[in-house]
Rosetta silent file (secondary structure, phi, psi, omega in degrees, C-alpha in Angstrom):
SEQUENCE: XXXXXXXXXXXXXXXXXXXXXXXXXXXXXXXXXXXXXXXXXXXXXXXXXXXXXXXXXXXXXXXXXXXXXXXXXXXXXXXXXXXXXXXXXXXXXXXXXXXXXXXXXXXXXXXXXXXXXXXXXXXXXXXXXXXXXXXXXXXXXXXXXXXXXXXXXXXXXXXXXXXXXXXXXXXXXXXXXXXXXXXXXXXXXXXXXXXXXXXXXXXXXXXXXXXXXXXXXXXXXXXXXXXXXXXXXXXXXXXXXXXXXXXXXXXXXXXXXXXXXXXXXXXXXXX
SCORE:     score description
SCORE:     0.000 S_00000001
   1 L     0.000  -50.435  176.824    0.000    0.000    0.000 S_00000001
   2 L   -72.604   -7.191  140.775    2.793    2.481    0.945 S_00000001
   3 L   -72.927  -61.449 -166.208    4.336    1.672   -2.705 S_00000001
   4 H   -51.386  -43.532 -173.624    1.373    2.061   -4.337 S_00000001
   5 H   -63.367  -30.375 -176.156    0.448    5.452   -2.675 S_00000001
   6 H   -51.469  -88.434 -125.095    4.472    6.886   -3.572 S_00000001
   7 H   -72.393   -3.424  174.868    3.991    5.530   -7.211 S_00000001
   8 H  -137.034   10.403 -172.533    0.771    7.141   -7.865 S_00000001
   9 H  -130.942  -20.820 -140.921    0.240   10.244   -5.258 S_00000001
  10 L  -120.758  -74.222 -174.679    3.710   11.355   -4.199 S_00000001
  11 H   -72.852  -42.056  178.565    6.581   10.627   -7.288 S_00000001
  12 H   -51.498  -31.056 -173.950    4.463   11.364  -10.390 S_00000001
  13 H   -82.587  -26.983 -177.688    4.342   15.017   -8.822 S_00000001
  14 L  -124.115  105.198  144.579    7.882   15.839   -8.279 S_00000001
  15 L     1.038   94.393  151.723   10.580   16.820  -10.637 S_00000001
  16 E   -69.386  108.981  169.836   13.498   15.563  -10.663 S_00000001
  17 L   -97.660  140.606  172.596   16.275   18.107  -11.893 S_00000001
  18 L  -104.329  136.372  167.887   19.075   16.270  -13.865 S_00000001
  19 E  -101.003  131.335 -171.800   22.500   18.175  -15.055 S_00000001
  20 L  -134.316  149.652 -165.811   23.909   16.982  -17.506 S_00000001
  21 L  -117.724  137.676  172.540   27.426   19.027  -18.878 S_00000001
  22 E  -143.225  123.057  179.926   27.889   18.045  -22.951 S_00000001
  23 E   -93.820  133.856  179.013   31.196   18.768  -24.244 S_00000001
  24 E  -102.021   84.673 -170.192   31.091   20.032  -27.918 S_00000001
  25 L   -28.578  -60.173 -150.330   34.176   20.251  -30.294 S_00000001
  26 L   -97.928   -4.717  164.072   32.977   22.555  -32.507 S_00000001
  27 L   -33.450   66.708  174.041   31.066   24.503  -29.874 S_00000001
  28 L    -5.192  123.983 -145.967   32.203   28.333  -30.447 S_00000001
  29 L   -83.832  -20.742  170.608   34.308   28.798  -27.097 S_00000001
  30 L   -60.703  -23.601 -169.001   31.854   32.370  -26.829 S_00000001
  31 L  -105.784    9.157  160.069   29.005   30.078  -26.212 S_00000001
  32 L   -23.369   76.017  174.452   30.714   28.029  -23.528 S_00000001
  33 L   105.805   40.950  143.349   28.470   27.179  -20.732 S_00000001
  34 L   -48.301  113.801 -163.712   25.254   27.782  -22.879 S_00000001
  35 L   -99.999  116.551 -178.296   22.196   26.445  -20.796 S_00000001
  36 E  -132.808  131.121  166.564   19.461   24.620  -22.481 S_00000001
  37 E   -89.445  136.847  163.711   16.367   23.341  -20.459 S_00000001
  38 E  -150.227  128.563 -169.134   14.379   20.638  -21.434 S_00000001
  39 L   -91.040   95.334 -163.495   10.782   19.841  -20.873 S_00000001
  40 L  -128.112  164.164  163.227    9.256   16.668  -22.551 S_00000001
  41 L    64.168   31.709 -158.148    6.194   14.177  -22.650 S_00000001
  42 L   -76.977   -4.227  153.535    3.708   16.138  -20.726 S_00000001
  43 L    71.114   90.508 -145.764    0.564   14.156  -21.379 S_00000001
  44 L  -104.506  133.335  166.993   -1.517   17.081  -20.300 S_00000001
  45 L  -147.254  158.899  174.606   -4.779   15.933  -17.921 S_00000001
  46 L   -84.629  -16.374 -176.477   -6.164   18.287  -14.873 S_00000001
  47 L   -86.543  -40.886 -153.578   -5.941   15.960  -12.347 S_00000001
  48 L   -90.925  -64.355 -148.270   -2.986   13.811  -12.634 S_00000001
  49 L   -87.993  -21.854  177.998   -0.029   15.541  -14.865 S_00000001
  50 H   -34.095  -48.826  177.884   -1.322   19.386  -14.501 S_00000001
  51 H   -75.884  -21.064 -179.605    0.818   19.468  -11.068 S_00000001
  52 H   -84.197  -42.667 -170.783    4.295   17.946  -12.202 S_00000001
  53 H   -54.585  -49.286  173.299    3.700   20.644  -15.422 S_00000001
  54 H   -55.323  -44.338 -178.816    3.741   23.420  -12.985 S_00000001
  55 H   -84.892  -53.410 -165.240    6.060   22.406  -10.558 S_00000001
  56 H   -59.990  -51.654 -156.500    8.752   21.770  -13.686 S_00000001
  57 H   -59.312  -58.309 -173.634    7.763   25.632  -15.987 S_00000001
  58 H   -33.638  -58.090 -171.339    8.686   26.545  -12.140 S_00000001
  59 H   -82.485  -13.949  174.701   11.844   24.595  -11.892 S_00000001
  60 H   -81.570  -60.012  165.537   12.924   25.979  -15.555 S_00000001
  61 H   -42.841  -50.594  158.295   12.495   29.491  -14.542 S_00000001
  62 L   -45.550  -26.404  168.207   14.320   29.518  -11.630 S_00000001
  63 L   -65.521  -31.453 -149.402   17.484   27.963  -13.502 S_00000001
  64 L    84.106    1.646 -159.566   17.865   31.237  -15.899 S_00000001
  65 L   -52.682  153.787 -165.858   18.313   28.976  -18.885 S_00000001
  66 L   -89.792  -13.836 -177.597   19.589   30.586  -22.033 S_00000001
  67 E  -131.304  141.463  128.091   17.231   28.072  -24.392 S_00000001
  68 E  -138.851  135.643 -179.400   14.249   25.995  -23.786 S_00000001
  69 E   -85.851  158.114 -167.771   13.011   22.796  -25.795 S_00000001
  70 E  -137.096   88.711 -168.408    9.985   21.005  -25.686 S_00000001
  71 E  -118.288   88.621  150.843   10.072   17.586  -27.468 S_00000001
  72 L   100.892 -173.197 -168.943    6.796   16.175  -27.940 S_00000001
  73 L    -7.263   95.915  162.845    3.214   14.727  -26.286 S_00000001
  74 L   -75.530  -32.504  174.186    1.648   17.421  -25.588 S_00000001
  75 L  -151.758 -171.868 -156.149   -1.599   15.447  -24.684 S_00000001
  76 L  -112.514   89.103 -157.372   -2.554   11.948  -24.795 S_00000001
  77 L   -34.149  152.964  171.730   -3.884    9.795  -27.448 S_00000001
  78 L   -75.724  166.248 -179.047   -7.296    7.944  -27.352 S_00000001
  79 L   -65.938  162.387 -172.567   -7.492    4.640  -27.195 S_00000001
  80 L   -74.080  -47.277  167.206   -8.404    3.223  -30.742 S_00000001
  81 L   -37.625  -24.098 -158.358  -11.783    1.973  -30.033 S_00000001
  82 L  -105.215   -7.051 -162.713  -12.853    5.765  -28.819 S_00000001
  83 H   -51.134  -44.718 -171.081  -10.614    7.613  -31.314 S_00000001
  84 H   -74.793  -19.468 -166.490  -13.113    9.170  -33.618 S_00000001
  85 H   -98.053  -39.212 -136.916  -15.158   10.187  -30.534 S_00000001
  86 H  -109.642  -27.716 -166.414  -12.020   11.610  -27.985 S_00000001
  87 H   -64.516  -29.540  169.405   -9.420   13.278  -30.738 S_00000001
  88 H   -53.653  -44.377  156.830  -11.469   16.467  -30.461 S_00000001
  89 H   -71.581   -3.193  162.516  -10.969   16.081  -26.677 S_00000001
  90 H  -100.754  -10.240 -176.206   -7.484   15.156  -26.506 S_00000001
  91 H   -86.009  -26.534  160.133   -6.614   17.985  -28.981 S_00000001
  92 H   -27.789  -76.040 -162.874   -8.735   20.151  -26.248 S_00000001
  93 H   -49.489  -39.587 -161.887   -6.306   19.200  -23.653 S_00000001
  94 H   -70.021  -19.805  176.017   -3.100   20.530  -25.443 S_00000001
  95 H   -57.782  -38.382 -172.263   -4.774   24.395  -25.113 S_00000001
  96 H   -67.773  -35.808 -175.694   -4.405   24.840  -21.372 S_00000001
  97 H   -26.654  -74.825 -154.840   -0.847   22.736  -21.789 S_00000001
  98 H   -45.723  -47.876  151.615    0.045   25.701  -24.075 S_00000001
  99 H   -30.443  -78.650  162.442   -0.962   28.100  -21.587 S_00000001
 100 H   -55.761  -75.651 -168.763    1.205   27.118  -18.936 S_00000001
 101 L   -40.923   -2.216 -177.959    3.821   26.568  -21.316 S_00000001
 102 L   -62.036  -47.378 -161.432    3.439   30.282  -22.280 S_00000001
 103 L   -64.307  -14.053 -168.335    5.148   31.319  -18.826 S_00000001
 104 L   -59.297  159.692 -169.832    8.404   29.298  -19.514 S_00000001
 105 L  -132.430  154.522  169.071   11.076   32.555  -20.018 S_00000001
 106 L   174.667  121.080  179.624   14.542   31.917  -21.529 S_00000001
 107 L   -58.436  -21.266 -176.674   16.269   34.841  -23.552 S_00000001
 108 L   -94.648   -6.216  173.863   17.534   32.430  -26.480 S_00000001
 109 L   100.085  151.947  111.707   13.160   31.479  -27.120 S_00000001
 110 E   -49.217  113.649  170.495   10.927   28.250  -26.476 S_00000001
 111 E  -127.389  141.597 -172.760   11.237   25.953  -29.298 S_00000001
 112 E  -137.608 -178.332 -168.824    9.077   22.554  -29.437 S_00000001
 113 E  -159.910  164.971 -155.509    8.606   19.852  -31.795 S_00000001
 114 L   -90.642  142.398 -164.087    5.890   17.551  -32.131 S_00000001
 115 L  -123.011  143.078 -175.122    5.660   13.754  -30.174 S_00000001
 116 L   -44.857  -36.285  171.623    3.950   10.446  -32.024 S_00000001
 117 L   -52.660  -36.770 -162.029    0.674   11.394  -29.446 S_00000001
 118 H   -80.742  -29.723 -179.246    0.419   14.853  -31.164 S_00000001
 119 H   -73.585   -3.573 -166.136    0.239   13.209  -34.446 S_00000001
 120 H   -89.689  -36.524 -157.822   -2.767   10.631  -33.672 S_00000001
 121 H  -107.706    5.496  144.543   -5.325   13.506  -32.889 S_00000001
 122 L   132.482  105.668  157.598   -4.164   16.004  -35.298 S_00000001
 123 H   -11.079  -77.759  164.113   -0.815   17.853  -35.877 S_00000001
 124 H   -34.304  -32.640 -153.139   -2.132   20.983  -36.858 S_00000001
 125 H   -90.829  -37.203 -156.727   -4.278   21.942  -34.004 S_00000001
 126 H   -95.461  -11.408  169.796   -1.604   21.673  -31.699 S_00000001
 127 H   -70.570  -82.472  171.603    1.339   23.600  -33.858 S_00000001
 128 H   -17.233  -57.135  173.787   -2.016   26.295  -33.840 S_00000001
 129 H   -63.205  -48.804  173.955   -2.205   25.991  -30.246 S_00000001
 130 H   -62.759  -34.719 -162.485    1.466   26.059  -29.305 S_00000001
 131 H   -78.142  -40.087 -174.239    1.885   28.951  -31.941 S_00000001
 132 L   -85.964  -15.679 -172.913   -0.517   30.937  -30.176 S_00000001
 133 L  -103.123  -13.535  154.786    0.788   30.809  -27.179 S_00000001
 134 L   104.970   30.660  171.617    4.267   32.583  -28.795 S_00000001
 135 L  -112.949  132.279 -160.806    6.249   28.664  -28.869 S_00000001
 136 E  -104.927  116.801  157.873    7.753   28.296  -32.217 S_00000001
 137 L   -52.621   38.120 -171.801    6.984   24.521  -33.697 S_00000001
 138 L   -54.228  103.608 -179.978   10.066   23.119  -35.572 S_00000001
 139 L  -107.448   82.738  176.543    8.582   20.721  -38.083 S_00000001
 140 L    86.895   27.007 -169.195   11.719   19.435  -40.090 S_00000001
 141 E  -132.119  165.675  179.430   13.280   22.818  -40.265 S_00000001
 142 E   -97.267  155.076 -178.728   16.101   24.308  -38.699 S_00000001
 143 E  -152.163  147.578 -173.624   16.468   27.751  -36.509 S_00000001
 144 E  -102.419   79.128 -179.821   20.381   29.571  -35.494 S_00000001
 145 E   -84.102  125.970  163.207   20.598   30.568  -31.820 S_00000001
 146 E  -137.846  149.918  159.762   23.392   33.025  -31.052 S_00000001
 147 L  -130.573  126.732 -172.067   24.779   34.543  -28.214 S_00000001
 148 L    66.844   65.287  152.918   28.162   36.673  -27.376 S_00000001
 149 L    53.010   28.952  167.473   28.731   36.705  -31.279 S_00000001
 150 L  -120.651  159.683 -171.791   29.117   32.777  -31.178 S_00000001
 151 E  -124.180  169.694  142.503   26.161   30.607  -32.756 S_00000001
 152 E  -146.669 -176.011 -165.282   25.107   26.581  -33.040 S_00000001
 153 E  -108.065  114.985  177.528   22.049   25.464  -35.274 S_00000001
 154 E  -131.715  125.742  160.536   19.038   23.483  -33.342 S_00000001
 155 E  -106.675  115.112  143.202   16.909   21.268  -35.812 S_00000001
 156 E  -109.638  163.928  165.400   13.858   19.709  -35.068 S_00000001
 157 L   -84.045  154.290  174.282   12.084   16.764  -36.506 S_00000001
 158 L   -98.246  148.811  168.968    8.277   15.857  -37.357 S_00000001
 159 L   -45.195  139.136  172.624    7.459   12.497  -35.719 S_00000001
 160 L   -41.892  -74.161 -167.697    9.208    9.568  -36.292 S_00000001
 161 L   -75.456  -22.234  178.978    6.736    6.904  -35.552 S_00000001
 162 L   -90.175   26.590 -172.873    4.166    9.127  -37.741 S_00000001
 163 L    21.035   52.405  171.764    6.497    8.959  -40.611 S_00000001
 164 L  -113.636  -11.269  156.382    6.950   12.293  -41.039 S_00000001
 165 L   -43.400  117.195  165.830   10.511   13.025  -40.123 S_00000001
 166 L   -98.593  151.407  166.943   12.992   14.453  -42.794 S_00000001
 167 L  -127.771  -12.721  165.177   16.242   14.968  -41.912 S_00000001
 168 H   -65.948  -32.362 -179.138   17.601   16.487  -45.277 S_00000001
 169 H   -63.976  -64.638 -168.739   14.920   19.455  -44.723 S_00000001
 170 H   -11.266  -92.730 -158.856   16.025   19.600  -41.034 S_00000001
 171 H   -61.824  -34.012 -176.916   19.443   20.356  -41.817 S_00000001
 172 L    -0.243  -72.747  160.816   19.228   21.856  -44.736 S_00000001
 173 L   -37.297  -31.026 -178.154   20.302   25.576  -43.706 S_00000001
 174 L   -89.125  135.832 -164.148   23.364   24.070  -42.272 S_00000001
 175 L  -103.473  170.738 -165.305   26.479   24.578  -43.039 S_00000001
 176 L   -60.805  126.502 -179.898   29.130   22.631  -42.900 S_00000001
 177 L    91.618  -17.950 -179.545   31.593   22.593  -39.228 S_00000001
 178 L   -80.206  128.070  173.803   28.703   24.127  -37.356 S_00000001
 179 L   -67.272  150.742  178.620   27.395   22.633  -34.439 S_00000001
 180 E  -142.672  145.919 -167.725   23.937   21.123  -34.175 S_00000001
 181 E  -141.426  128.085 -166.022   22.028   20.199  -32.099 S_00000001
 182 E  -121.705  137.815  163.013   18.518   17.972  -32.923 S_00000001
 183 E   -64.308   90.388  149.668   14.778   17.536  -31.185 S_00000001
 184 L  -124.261  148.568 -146.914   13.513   14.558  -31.965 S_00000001
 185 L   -58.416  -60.973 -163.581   10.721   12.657  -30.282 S_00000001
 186 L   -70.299  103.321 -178.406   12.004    9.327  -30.777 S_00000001
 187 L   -71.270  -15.257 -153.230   15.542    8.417  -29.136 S_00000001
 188 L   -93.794  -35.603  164.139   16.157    5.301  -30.987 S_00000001
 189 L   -36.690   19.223 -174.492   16.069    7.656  -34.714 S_00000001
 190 L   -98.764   -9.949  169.610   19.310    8.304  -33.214 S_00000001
 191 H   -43.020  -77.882 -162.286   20.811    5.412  -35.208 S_00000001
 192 H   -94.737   11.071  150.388   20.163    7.302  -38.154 S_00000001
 193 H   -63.074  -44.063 -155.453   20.549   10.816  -36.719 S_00000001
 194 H   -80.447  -10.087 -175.823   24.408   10.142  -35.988 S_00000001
 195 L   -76.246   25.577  155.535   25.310    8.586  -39.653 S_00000001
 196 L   -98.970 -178.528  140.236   25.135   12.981  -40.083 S_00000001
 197 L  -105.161  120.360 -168.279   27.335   15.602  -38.341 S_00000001
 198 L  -148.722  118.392  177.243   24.831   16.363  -35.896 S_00000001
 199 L   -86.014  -13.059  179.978   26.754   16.940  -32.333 S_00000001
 200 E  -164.996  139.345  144.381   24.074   16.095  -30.085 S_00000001
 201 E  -120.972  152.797  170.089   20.250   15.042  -29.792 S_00000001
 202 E  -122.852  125.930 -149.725   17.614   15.501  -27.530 S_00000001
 203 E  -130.237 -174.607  158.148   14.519   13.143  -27.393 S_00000001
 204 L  -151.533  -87.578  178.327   12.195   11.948  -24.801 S_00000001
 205 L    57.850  -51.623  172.986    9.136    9.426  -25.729 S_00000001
 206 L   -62.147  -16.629 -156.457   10.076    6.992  -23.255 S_00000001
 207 L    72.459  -41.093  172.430    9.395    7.986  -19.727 S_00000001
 208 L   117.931    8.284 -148.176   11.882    5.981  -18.626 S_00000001
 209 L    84.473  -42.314 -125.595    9.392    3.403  -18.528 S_00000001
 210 L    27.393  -23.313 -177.972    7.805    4.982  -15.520 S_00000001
 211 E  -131.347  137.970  146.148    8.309    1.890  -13.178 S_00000001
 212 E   -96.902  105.102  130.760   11.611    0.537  -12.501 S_00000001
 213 E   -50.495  128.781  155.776   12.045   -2.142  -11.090 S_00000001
 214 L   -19.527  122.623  147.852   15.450   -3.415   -9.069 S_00000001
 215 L    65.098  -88.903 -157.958   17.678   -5.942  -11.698 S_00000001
 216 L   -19.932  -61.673 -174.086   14.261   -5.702  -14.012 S_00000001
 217 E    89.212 -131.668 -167.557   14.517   -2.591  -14.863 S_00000001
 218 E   -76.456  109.215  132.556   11.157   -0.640  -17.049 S_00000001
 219 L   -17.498   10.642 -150.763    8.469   -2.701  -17.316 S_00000001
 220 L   152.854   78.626 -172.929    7.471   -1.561  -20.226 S_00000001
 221 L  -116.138  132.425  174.835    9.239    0.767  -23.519 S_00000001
 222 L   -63.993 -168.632  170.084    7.501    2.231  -26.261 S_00000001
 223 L   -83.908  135.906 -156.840    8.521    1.299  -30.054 S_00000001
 224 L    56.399   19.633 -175.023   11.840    3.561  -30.529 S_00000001
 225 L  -125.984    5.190  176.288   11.896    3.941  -27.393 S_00000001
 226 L   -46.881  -80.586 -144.973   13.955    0.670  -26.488 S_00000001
 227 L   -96.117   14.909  122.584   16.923    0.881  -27.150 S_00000001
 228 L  -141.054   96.733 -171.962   18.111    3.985  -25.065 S_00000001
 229 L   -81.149   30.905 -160.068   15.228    4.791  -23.117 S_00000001
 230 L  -179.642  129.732  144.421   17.104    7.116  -20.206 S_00000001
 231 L    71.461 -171.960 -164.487   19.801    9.354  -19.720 S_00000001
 232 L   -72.571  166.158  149.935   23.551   10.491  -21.861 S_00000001
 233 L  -174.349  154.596  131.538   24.976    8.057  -24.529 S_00000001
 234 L    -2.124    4.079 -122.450   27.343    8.032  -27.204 S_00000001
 235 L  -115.232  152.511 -172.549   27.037    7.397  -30.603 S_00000001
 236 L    55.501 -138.561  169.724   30.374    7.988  -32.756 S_00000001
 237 L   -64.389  -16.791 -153.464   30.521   11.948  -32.443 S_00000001
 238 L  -120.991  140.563  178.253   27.097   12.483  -31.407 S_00000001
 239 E   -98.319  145.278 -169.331   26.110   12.698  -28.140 S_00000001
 240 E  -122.310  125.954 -173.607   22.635   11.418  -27.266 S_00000001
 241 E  -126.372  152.495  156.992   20.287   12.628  -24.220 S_00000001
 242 E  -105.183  118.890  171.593   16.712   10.996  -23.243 S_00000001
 243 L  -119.210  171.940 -160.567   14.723   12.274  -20.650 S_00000001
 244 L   -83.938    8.205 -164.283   12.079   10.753  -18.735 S_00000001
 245 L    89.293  167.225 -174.536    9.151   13.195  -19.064 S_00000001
 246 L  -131.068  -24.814  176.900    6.972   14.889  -17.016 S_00000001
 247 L  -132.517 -119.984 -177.522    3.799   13.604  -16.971 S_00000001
 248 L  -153.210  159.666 -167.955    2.422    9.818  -17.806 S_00000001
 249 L  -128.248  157.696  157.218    0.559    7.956  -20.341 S_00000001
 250 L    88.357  -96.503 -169.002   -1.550    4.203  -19.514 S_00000001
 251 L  -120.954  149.357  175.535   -1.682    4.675  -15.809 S_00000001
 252 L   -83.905   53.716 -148.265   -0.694    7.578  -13.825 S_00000001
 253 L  -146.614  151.161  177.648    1.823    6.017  -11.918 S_00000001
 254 L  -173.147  142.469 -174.041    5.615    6.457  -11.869 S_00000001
 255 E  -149.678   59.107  170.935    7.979    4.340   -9.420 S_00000001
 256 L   109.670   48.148 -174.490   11.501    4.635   -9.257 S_00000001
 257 L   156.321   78.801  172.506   11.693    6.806  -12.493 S_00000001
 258 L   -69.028  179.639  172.814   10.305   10.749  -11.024 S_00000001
 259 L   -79.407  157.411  178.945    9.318   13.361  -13.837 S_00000001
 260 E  -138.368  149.633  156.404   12.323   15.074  -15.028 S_00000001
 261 L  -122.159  104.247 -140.370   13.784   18.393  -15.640 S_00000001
 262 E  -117.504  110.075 -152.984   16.805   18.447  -17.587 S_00000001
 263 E  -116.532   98.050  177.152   19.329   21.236  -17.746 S_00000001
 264 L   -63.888  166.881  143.058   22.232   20.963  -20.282 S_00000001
 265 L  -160.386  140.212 -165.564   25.529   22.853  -20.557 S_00000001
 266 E   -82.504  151.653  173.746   27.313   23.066  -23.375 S_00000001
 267 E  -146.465  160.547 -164.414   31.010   23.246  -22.768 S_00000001
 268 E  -108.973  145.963 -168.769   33.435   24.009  -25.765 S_00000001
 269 L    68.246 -165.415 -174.301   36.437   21.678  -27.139 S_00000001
 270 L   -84.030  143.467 -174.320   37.611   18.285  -26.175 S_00000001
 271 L   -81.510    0.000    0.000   37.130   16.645  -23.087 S_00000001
């Protein structure tokens, strides 16, 4: 009983923030300890995930960050039996998201990109919602954040699993030797992010699972969402971060795997 009340009353509500330091070669040595926040997976509902959303836009302001990203489920799909009835009402859900998500502050912009949920109930409505709310949508396009006369490049992606990702538009704009750094929903597209020079991505989709188990580990990873569901990795040059989300999909439960709030810093040259 005193797991069950944690895993559904207590941990789903509180934030974890993780720091994570990413060293960049080609990282302009002016943008050296360049802060990027990132918010993912909020599954927007009023009862359950409404309080973790709040308590994170909360925990982002208070850093100062110089960027923040937003990668993906904004709300929550219906189940397939109800779908034709509920996508007007899960596309509902993402206005108040957008709302709160207005207040996040960060001098470098709010930029967000669209999650495999946003694509079941309609795409549009929620770039239209998000849009409106003054958060800039990157669907396969690229945008140039600079500060102290140094720059990098952040490309997002269109969903993965909704087979709408490009990655020649993404990049397009960039030129060659520039750092980049890509949104995309899905962590496991990172296979075929890193055959680019792309210096880093940032995904979420998994949760983290939400329950962890001891020696088990997740109970339970979406499709692309496998094979690094959590945390830094490697691949080649490119560095890869997951984070676990903020609010929950299925059951509203989270055990051994809090909501997260994830604060990069870029650091310039070789480690």
């Amino acid at each position: 009983m005193a797991l069950g009340t944690d895993a559904t009353f207590v941990e789903p509500d509180y934030p974890r923030l993780e720091r994570v330091e990413i060293r960049l070669v080609k990282l302009p040595p002016a943008l050296d300890g360049f802060t990027i926040a990132q918010l993912s997976d909020f599954h927007y509902d009023p009862y359950f995930s409404v309080t973790p959303i709040k308590a994170g836009i909360e925990m982002v302001n208070e850093l100062k960050p110089d960027l923040v990203v937003l990668t993906g489920d904004f709300a929550t799909m219906p189940l397939p039996e109800s779908r034709r009835h509920h996508n007007r009402q899960a596309l509902r859900a993402v206005e108040p998201c957008a709302a709160l998500l207005r207040s996040l502050q960060a001098p470098g912009g709010v930029f967000a990109i669209l999650g495999n949920h946003d694509f079941s109930f309609g795409p549009e409505g929620v770039v239209e919602a998000l849009q409106s709310q003054g958060i800039p949508v990157l669907r396969n396009q690229s945008v140039l954040i600079e500060k102290n006369g140094g720059r990098f490049w952040l490309a997002g992606l269109d969903d993965v699993l909704g087979r709408q990702a490009n990655l020649d538009d993404a990049l397009q704009k960039v030129p060659n030797g520039e750092t980049t750094v890509v949104l995309c929903h899905e962590p496991d597209f990172a296979d075929v992010v890193a055959t680019r020079s792309v210096d880093l991505q940032i995904s979420g989709h998994s949760h983290g699972g939400q329950v962890r188990l001891p020696v088990v580990g997740a109970l339970y990873l979406p499709p692309l969402g496998q094979k690094y569901p959590w945390g830094l990795r490697r691949l080649g040059s490119m560095q890869l971060y997951t984070n676990c989300g903020i609010g929950t999909v299925n059951l509203p439960i989270r055990w051994n795997c809090p909501p997260e709030v994830t604060l990069f810093t870029l650091r310039s040259g070789r480690s």
